[in-house]
C-alpha positions as CSV (number, residue, x, y, z in Angstrom):
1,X,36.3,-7.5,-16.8
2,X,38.4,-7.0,-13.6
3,X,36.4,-7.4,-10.1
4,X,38.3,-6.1,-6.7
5,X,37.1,-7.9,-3.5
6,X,37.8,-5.5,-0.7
7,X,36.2,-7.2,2.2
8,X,36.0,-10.9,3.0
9,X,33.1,-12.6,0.8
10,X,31.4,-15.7,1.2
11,X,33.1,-19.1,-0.8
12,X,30.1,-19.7,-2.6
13,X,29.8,-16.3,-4.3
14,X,33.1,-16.0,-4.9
15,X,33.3,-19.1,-6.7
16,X,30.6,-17.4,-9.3
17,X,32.4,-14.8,-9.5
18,X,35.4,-16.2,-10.3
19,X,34.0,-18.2,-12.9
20,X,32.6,-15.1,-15.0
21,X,35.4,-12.3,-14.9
22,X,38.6,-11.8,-13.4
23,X,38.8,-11.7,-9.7
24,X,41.6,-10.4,-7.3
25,X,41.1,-10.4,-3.4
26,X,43.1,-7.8,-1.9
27,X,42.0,-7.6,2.2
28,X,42.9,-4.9,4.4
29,X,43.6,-2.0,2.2
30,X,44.5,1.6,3.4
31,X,43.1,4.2,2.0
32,X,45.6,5.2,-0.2
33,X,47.3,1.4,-1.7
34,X,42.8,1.4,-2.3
35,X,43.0,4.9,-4.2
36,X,46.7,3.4,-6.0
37,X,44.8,0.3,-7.5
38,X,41.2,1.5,-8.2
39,X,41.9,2.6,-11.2
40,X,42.9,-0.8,-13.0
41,X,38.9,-2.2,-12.4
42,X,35.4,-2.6,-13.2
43,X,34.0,-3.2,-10.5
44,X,34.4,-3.2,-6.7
45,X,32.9,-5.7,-3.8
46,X,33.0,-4.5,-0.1
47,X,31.2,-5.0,3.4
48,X,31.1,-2.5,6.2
49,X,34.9,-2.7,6.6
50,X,36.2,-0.7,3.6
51,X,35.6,3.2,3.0
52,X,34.4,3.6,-0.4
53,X,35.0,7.7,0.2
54,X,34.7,10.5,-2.9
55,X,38.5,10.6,-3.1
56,X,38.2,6.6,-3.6
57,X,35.6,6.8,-6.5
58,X,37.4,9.7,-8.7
59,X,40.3,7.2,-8.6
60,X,38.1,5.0,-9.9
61,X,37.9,5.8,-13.3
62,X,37.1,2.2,-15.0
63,X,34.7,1.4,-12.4
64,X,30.8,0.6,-13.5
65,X,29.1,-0.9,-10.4
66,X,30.0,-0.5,-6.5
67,X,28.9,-3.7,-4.7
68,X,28.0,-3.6,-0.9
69,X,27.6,-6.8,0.4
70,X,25.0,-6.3,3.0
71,X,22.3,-3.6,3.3
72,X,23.7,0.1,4.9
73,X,25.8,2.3,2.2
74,X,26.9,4.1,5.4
75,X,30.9,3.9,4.0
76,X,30.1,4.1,0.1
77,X,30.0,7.7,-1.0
78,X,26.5,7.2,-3.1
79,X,26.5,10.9,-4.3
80,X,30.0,10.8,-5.7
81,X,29.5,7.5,-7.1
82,X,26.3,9.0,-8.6
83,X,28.2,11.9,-10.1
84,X,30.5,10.0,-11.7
85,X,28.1,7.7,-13.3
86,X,28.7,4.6,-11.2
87,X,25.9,2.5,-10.2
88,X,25.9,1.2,-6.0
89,X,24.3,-1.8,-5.2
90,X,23.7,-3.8,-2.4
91,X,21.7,-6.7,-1.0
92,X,18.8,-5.4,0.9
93,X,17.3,-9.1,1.7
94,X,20.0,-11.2,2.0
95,X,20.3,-10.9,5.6
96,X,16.4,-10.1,7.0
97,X,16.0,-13.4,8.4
98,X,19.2,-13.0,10.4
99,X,18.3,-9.5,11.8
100,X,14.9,-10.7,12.1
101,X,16.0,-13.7,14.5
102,X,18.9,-11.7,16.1
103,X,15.7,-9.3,17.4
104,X,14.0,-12.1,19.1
105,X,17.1,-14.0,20.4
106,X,17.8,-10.9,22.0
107,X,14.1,-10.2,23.2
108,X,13.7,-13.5,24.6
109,X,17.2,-13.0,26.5
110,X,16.1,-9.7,28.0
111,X,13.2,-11.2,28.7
112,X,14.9,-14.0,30.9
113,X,18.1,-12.2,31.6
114,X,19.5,-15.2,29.8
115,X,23.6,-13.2,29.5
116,X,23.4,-12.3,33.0
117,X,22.4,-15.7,34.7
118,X,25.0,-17.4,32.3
119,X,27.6,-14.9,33.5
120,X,27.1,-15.7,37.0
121,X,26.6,-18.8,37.2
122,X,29.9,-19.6,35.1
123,X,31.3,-17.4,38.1
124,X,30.5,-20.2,40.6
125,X,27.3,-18.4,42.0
126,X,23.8,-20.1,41.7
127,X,21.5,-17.0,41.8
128,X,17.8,-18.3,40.5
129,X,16.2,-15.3,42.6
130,X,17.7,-12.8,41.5
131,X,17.3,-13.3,37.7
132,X,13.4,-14.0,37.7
133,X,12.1,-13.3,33.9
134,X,8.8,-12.1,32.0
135,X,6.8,-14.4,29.8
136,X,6.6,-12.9,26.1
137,X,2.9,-14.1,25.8
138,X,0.2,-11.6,26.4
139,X,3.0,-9.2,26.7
140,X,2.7,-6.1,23.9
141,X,5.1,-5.4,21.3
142,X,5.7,-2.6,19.4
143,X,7.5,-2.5,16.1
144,X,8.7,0.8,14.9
145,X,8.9,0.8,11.3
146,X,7.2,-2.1,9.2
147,X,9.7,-2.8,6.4
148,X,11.1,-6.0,6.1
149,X,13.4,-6.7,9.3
150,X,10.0,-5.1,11.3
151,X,7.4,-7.7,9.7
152,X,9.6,-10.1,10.2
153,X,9.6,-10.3,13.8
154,X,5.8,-9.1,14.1
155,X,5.4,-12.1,12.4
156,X,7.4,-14.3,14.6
157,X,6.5,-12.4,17.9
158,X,2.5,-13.1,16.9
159,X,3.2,-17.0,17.1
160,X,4.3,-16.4,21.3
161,X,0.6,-15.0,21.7
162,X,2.1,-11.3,22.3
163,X,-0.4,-8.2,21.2
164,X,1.2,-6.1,18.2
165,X,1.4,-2.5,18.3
166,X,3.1,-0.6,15.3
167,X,4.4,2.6,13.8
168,X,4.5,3.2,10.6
169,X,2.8,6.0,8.9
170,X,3.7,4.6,5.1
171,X,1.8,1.4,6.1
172,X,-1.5,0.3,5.1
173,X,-4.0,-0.1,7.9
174,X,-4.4,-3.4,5.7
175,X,-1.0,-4.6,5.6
176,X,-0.4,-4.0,9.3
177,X,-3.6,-5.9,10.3
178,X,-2.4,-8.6,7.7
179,X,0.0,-9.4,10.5
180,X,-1.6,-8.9,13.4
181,X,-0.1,-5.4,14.0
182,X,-2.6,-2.4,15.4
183,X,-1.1,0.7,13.8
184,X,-0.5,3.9,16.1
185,X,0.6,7.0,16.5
186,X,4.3,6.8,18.3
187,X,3.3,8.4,21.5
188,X,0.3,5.7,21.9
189,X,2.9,2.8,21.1
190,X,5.3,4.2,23.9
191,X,2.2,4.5,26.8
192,X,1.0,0.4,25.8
193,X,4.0,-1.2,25.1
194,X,5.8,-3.6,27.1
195,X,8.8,-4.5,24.8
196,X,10.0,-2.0,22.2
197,X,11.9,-2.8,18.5
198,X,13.3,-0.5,16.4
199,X,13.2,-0.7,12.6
200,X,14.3,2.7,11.1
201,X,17.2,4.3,9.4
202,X,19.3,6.4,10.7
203,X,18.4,10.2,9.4
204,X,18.6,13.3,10.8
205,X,15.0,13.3,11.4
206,X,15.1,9.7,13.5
207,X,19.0,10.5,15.2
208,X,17.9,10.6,19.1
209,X,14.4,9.7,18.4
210,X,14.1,8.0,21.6
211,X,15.4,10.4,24.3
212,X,14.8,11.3,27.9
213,X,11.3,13.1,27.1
214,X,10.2,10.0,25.2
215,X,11.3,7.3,27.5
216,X,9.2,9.6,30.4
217,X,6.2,8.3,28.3
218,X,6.4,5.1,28.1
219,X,5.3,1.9,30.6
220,X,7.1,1.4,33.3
221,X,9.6,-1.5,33.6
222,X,9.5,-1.6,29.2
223,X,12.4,-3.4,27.9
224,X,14.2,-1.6,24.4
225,X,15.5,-3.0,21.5
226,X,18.0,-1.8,18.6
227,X,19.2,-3.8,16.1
228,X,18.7,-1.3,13.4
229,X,20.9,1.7,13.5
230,X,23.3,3.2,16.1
231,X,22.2,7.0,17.5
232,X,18.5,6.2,17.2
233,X,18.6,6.1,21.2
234,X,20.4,8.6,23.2
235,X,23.0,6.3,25.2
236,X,23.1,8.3,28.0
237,X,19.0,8.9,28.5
238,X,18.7,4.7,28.4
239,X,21.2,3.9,31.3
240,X,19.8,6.8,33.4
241,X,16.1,5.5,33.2
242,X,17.1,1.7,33.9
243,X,18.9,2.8,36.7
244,X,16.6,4.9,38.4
245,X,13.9,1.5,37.6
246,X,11.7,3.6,34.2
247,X,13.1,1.3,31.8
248,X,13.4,-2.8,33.1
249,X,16.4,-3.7,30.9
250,X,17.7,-3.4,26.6
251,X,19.4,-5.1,24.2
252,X,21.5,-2.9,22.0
253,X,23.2,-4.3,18.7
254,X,24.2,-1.6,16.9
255,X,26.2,1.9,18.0
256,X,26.3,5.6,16.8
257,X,30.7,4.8,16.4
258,X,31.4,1.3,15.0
259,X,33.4,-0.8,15.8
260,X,32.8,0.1,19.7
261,X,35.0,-1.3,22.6
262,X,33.7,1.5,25.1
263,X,30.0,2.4,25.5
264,X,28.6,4.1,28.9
265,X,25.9,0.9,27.9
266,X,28.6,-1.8,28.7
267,X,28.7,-0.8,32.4
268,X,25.3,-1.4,33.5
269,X,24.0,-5.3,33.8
270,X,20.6,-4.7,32.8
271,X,21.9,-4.1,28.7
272,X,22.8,-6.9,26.8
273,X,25.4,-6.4,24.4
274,X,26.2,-7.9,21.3
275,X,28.6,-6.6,18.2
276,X,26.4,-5.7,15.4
277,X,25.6,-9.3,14.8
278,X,22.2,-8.9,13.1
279,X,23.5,-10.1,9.9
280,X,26.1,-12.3,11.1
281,X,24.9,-15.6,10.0
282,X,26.5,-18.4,7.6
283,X,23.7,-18.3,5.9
284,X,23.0,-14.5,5.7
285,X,26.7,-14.1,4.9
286,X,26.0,-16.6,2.1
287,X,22.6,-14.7,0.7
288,X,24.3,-11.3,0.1
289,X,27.5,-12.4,-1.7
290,X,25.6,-14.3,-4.0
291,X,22.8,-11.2,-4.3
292,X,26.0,-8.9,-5.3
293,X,27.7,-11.0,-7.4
294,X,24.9,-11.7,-9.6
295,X,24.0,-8.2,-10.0
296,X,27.2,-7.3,-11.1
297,X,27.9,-10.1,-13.4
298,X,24.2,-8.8,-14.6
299,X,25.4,-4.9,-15.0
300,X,29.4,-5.7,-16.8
301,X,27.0,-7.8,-19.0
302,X,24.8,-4.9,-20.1
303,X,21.7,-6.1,-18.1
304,X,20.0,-4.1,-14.8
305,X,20.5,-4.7,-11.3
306,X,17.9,-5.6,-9.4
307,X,19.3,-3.9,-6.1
308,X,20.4,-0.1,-7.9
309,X,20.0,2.2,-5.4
310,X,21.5,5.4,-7.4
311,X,21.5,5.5,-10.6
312,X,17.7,4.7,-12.7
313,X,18.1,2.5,-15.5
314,X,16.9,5.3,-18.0
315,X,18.6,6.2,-21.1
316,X,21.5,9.1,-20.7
317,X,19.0,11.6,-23.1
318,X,16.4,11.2,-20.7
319,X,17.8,11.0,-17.5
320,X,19.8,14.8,-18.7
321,X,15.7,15.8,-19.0
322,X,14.8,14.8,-15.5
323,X,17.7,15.4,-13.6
324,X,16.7,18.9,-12.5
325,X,13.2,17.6,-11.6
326,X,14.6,14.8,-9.6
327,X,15.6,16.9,-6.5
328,X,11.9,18.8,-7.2
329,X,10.1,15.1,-6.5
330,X,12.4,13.8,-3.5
331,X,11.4,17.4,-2.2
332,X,7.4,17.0,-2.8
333,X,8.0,13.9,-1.3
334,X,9.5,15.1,1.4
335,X,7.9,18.0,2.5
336,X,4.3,16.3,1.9
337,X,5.3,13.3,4.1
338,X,5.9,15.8,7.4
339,X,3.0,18.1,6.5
340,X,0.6,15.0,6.7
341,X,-1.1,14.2,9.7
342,X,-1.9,10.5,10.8
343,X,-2.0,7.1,9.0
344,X,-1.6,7.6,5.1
345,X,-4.5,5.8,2.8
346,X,-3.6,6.9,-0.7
347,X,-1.1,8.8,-3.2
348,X,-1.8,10.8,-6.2
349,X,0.7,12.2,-8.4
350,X,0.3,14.4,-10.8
351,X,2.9,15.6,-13.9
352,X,1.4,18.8,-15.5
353,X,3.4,20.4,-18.8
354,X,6.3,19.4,-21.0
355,X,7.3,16.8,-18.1
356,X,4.4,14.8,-18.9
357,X,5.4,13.8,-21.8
358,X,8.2,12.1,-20.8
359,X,9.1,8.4,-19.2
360,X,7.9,9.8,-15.4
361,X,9.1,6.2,-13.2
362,X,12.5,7.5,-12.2
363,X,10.0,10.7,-11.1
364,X,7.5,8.7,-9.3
365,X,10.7,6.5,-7.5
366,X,12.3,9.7,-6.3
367,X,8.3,11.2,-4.8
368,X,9.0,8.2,-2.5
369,X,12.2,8.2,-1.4
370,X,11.2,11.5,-0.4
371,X,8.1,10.1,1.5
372,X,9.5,7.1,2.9
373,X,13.0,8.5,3.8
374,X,12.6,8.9,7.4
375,X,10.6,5.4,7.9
376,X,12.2,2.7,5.4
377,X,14.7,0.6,6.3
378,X,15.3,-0.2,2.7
379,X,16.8,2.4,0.2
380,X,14.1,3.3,-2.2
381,X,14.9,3.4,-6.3
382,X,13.2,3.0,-9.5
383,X,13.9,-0.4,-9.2
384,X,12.1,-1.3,-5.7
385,X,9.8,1.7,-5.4
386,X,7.3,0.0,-6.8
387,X,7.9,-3.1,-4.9
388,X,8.2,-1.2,-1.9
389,X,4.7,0.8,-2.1
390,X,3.0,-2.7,-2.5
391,X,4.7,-4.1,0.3
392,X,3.3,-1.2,2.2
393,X,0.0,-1.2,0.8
394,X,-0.3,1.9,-0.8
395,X,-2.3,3.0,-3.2
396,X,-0.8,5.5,-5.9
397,X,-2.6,6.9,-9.0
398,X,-0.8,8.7,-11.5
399,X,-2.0,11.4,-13.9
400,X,-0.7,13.3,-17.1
401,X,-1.8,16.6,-18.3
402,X,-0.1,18.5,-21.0
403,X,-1.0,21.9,-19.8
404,X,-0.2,23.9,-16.8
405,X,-0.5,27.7,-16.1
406,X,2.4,29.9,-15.1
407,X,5.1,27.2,-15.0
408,X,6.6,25.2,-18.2
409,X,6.4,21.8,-15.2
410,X,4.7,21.4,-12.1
411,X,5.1,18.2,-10.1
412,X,2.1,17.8,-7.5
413,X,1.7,15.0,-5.2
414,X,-1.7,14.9,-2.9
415,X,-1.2,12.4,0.4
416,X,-4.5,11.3,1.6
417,X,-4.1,10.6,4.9
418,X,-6.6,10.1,8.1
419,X,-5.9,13.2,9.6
420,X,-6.8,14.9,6.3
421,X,-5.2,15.7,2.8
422,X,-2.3,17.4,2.0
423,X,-0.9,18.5,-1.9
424,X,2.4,19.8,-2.4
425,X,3.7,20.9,-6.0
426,X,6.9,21.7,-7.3
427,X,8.6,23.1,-10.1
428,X,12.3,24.3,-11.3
429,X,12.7,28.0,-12.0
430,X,16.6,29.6,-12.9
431,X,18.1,25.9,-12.5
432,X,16.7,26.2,-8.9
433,X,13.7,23.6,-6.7
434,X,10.8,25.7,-5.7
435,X,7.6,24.7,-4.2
436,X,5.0,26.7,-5.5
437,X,2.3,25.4,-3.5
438,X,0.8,23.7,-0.2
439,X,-2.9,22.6,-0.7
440,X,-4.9,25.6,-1.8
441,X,-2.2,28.1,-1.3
442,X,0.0,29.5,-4.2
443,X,3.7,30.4,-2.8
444,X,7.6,30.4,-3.4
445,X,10.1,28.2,-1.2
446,X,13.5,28.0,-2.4
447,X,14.6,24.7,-0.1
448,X,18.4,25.4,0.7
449,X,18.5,22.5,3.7
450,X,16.9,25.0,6.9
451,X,13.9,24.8,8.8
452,X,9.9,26.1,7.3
453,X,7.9,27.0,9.6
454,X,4.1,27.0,8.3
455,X,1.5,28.8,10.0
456,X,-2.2,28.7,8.7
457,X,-4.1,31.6,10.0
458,X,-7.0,34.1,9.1
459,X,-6.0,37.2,7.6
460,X,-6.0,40.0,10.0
461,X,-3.7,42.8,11.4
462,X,-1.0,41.9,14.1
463,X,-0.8,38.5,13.6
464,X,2.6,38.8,11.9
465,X,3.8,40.5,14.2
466,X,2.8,38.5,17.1
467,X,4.8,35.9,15.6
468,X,8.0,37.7,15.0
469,X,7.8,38.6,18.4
470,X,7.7,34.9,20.0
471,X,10.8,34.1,17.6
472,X,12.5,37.1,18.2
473,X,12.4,36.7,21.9
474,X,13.5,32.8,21.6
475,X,16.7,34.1,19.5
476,X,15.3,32.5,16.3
477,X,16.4,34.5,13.6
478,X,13.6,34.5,10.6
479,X,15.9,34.2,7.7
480,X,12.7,35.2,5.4
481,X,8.9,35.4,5.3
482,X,5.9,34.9,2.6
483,X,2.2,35.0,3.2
484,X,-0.4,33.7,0.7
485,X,-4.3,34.6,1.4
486,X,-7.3,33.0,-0.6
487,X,-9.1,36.8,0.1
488,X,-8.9,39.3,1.9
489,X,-9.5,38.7,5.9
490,X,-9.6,34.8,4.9
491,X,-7.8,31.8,4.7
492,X,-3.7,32.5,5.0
493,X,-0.9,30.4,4.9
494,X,2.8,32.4,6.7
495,X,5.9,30.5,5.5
496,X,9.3,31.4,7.8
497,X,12.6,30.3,6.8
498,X,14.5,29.9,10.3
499,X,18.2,29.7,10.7
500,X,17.2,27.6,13.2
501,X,14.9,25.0,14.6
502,X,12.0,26.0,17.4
503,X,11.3,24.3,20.3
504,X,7.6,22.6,20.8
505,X,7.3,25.4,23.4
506,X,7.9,28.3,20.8
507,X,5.1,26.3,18.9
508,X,3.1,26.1,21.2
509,X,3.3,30.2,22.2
510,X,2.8,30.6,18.4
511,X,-0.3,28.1,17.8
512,X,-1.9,30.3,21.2
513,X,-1.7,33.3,19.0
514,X,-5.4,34.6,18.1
515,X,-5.9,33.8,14.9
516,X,-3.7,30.9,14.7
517,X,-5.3,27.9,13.2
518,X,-2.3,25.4,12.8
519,X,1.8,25.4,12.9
520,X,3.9,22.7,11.2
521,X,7.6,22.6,11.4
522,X,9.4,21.3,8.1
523,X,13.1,20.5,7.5
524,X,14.3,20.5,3.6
């Protein structure tokens, strides 16, 4: 077996490595001397510094197993790889106690404008004034997103006395308070904190998730920090508030373009810099080679990988069965995860029809990647959704039935959440995901990547209308429209496809409307 090593590894990985296949280190490719060579091997090893693009992978027709050595896939085409039958893998663990520590080395700096003092006095100027610091104790923290970089430094901040705050709606009230950590809605954590970490992905539903409206709601004088994912803060909404004296200071790690030489955050004192160093430790550096190495000597030897986060180790005959319902429980997943409202408690899922008598794991795996998309840090799979959910705390039941009206399938997951329940079921029909239905409420959405906008009303004349006239005026153009009633003058659910997204002040016009019981905006 021939292994390419694209990116600079750690000595005591490759040394495993080279003792169990055939190694070649080739550094600095270009694109196309990558695409030229590809072909000749089994398996591939890079970091962050190597494009692993579509155009790479069909090149790469020997290749079994795509090895990231860290924890982002953000230059490793997954679906490509996917579609070729290549398994990706990387080493979500290996560095969590280096990000981990990187977020309090830098909290404690901003805390005592440790990179500024240094700078000045280096310059010959003695300025103890001017650089007087905030204690961490009795100070509150709150950690957005409680995967395993967020725990970590809950964990770590409780033993400098500071009160935990936390956001995390896939996190048990159990698991939170196992740590310390008071779970809250986000726009609680912004009004009580006093220092701010953020532990998400990057997704189009978290992209500018801290902007001008949200830093208007926080404390005065918080401090922000982001060693997580680049474009989760809007740049230019940061350096505006710490001038004008919102926002005391932040600590930025990561950026939206890496690497980054120019940033409007360089020019102003009060950020601390650094250059995506949460993982860059010897140690960490250490951890992941050897995580990848020995999952791909594991996968050219016939045996799984405990990292996969693409392809389900399921037979090919079954996987061909479940492929089309695959998309039809990332979707359930999805969609119930932004209907629900407030800290989730339990999951049941339910596999009616001639999909229940299959091998459902890869099925329950996908459900959660769906659900945990926007919040986890880690990539969810059949191999660690199980791992992940416990982490979490959550509690999932799982049900078979062999019959099912109207549909040869139905997927249905209920979330049980403190704001109330909320079931979603799916189903395919003409090689197409639908959803079929939203709690009580029978319908037909073909998901096709827009924007569903939900509104739960009481049957009655005019309301429709009112409603097309509130998006018409805002130039939202209603793509198409489906209303499902329990009886006659009762209980209705309106579903509008929109070309495009409205604003929290055309939902608020809309939830005004007589009649008008609840709106929820959904992107699929």
């Amino acid at each position: 077996m021939k292994v390419l090593v694209a990116d600079p590894l750690a000595p005591e990985g490759m040394e495993s490595l080279k003792a169990k296949t055939e190694v070649d280190v080739k550094l600095g490719l270009k694109p196309d001397e990558l695409k030229a060579i590809i072909g000749e091997y089994d398996a591939l090893i890079v970091r962050s510094e190597t494009q692993v693009t579509a155009d790479v992978i069909k090149c790469g027709t020997k290749l079994q197993i795509v090895a990231r050595a860290g924890v982002g896939l953000d230059n490793i085409d997954v679906n490509a790889a996917t579609q070729q039958g290549i398994m990706v893998v990387n080493a979500p663990t290996g560095n969590t106690v280096a990000a981990t520590e990187h977020t309090m080395a830098l909290m404690l700096a901003l805390a005592r404008n440790v990179p500024q003092a240094h700078g000045q006095l280096k310059a010959g100027k003695w300025n103890r004034k001017e650089y007087v610091g905030v204690e961490l104790r009795n100070k509150t923290l709150g950690v957005i997103g409680l995967g395993n970089v967020g725990s970590g430094v809950a964990t770590r901040a409780k033993s400098f006395e500071m009160r935990l705050i936390g956001y995390d709606p896939f996190a048990s009230e159990d698991y939170a308070a196992s740590m310390g950590v008071t779970l809250m809605p986000l726009e609680q954590l912004y009004k009580e904190a006093d220092f701010i970490t953020l532990h998400l992905p990057l997704t189009p539903q978290t992209r500018g998730m801290i902007g001008e409206k949200e830093i208007a709601t926080m404390k005065k004088g918080v401090r922000i920090i982001n060693v997580a994912r680049g474009g989760l803060i809007d740049d230019e909404a940061l350096v505006k508030a710490i001038e004008e004296g919102r926002v005391a200071g932040a600590a930025v790690d990561v950026y939206a373009v890496e690497p980054c030489t120019d940033s409007i955050l360089f020019k102003n004192d009060k950020i601390i810099v650094t250059p995506h160093l949460g993982a860059s430790t010897k140690e960490a550096q250490t951890n992941v080679c050897i995580d990848v190495v020995e999952q791909i000597i594991d996968v050219l030897n016939g045996k799984p990988a405990r990292y996969a986060v693409n392809v389900p180790q399921i037979s090919p005959e079954l996987l061909e069965v479940l492929r089309p319902y695959m998309d039809v429980a990332t979707l359930v997943g999805k969609m119930a995860g932004q209907l629900m409202a407030g800290q989730l408690k339990s999951l049941k899922i339910r596999y009616s029809g001639e999909i229940a008598q299959y091998e459902t794991s890869a099925l329950k795996a996908a459900i959660l990647s769906g659900l945990l998309d926007t919040v986890s840090e880690e990539k969810v799979n059949l191999v660690n959704a199980g791992i992940l959910a416990q982490q979490r705390g959550l509690k999932i039941s799982e049900q078979k039935e062999t019959e099912v009206s109207n549909y040869a399938s139905l997927i249905s997951l209920e979330v049980v959440a403190s704001g109330g329940s909320i079931e979603v079921a799916g189903t395919v029909l003409r090689d197409e995901t639908h959803i079929v239905r939203i709690n009580k409420f029978w319908l037909d959405i073909v998901p096709s990547g827009g924007y569903f906008m939900l509104c739960y009303h009481t049957d009655q004349p005019g309301l429709i209308g009112a409603v097309g006239t509130i998006t018409g005026k805002s130039n939202i153009n209603i793509s198409a429209m489906q209303v499902a009633r329990l009886e006659k003058r009762g209980e209705a659910l309106m579903i509008l496809s929109l070309d495009e997204p409205a604003g929290e002040e055309h939902i608020k016009q809309i939830q005004n409307v007589k009649g008008i019981t609840g709106v929820k905006l959904v992107k699929l």
